[in-house]
ROFIZA-796632 format. One line per field, with one value per residue (C-alpha): chain; x, y negated, z negated; residue number from 1. Coordinates in Angstrom, 2 decimals, m for minus. Example, Ala and Ser with C-alpha at 12.3 -4.5 7.8 and 13.67 -1.06 7.14 Angstrom:
2
unit = c(A  A)
u = c(12.30  13.67)
v = c(4.50  1.06)
w = c(m7.80  m7.14)
pos = c(1  2)
This chain:
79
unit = c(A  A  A  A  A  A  A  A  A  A  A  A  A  A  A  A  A  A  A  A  A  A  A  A  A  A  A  A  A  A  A  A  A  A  A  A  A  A  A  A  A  A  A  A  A  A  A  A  A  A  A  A  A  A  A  A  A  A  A  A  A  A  A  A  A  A  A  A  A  A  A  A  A  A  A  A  A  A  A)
u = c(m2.01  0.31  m2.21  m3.89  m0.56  m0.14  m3.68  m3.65  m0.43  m2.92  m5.83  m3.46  m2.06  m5.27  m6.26  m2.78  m3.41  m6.65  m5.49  m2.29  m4.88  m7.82  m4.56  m4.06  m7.30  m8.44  m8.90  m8.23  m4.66  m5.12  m6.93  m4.22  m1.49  m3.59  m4.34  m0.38  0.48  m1.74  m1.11  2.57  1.67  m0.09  2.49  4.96  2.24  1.76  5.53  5.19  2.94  4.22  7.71  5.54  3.60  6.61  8.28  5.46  5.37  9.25  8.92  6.01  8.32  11.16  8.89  7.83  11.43  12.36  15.61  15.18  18.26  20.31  21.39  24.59  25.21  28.13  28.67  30.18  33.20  36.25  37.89)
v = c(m1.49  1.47  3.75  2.70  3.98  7.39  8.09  9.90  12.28  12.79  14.53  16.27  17.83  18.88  20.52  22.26  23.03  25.18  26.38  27.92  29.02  30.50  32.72  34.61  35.33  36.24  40.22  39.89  40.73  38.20  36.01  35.39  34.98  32.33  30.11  30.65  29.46  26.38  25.59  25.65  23.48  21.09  21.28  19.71  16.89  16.01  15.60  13.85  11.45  10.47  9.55  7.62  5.70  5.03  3.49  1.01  0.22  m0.70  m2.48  m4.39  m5.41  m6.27  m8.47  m10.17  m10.53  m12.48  m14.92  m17.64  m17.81  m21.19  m22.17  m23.91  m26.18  m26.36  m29.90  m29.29  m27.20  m29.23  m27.45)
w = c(137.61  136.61  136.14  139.35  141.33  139.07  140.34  143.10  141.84  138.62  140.66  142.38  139.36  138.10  141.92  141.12  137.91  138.58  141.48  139.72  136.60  139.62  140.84  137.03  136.86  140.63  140.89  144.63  146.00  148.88  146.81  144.27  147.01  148.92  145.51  144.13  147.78  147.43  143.70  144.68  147.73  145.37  142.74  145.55  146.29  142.84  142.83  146.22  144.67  141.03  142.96  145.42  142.63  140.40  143.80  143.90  140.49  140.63  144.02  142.46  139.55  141.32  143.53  139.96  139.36  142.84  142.67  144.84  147.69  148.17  151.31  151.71  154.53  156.79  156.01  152.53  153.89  154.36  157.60)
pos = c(1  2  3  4  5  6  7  8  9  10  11  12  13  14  15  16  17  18  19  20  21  22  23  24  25  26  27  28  29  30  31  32  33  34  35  36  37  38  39  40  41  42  43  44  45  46  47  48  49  50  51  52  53  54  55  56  57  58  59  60  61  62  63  64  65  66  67  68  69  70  71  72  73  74  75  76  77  78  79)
């Protein structure tokens, strides 16, 4: 289920990844601004993402991890 969470942050890294690799190798002045712009853009999403996914993934456990809460009644105070 951990992997099903990192998903999304893992596609995003590789859009990132070629977009950041398209902007070495573009001969176009504008072209390699607009594709450093976007891999850096993607770069923050992945981030985004992977602290997104690991939030789940510890909410999830913690959920798995539940105590149950007692209730004490009024009744067992001497006033």
């Amino acid at each position: 289920m951990e992997f099903f969470a990192l998903l999304p942050s893992i596609f995003s890294a590789i859009v990132a990844i070629a977009l950041l690799y398209s902007a070495e190798k573009d001969d176009e002045y504008i072209g390699k601004i607009w594709c450093f712009i976007l891999g850096l853009v993607f770069v923050w999403v992945t981030i985004f993402l992977v602290k997104l996914g690991m939030g789940y993934v510890n909410d999830e456990k913690k959920v798995e991890k539940k105590q149950q809460t007692e209730y004490y009644s009024d009744d067992l105070y001497i006033y």
